[in-house]
N, C-alpha and C positions, 0 to 999 in steps of 0.2 A: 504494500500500500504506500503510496507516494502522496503529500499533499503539501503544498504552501498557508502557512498559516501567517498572523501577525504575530509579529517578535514582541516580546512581553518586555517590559524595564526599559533601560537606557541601553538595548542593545543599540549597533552599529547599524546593521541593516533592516528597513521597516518590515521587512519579512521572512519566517526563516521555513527551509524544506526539511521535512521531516521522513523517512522511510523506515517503514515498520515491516518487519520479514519475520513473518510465523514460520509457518512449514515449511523451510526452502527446504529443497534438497541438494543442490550445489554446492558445488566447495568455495566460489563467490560469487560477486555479482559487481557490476561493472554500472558507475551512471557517467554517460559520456556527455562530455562540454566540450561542443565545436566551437573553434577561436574563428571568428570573423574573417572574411576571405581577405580584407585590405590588410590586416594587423597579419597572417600567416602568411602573405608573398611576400612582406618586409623581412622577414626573419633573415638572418645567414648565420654563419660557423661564429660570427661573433660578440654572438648575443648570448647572454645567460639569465635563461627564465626562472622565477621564482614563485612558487605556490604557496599563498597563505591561507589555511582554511584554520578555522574557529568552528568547533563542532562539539557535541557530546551525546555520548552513549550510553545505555544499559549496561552492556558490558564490555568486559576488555575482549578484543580483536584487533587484529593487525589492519592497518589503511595504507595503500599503497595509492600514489602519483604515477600514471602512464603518459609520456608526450609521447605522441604520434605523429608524423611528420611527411607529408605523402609528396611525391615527385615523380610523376609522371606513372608507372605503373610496380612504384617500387615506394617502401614505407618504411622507415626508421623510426624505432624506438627506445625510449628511455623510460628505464623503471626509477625509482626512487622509494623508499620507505620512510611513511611518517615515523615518527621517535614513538617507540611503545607507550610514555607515558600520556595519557589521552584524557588530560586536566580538561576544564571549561576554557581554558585555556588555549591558545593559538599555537599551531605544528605547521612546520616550513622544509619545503622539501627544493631544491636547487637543480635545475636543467642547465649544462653549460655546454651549449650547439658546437664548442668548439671536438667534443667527444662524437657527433652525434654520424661521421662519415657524410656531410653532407655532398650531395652533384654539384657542378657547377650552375649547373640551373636553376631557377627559381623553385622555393617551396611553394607547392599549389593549392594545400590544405593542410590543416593541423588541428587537433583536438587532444581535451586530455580525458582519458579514462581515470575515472576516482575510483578505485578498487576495493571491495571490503571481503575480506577473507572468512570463511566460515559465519555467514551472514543470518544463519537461523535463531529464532528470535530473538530477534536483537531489534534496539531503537535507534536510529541514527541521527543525528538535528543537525542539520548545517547552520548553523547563526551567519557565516560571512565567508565566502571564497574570493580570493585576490590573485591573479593572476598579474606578476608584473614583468617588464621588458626590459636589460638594462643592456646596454652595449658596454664592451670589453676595450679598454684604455687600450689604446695603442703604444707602446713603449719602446 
């Protein structure tokens, strides 16, 4: 069950997603966030992306970051794993394109896969996902 509701307090963002997984029976479950096509042709080898999410759950389970990166009819990826402790707290996971074997050609597409590991019931709340761009000093 997937819904957006309104964030309670002085959260950050005026509304947060919540997913609630009873009877899975998978070993996880994937919710994908496509990056907008102008912001994923801009990327190159020397950008290093940063994932902020703000989340909390019922229980402990592992959260992995997927960047997916598509070029033509081939796709690079990068895993990441959030830091096991999974306070109310903010977990940051680091993309640095310069690992990522990218073509010479432009990136066509990208999105990231938010991974949750062994997902059976369990509650998930997203309070805030930040996805940011920084370019790499040239030295």
């Amino acid at each position: 069950v997937v819904r957006q509701t309104p964030a309670e307090g002085g959260a950050p963002a005026p509304f947060v997603l919540t997913l609630d997984s009873l009877r899975f029976r998978g070993s996880f479950l994937s919710l994908v966030i496509p990056l907008p096509e102008a912001e994923a042709t801009a990327l190159t080898s020397r950008d290093v992306l940063q994932l902020d999410l703000t989340a909390s759950m019922t229980a402990q389970t592992k959260l992995y970051g997927r960047l997916n990166l598509g070029q033509g009819p081939n796709d690079a990826q990068m895993l990441a794993e959030f830091p096991s402790s999974h306070d109310e707290g903010g977990m940051t996971v680091a993309f640095d394109l310069a690992y990522a074997n990218l073509r010479d050609s432009p990136v066509e597409r990208a999105w990231i896969d938010l991974i949750v590991e062994r997902p059976a019931m369990l509650r998930l709340t997203l309070h805030d996902l930040i996805l940011s761009r920084r370019p790499r000093a040239e030295l």
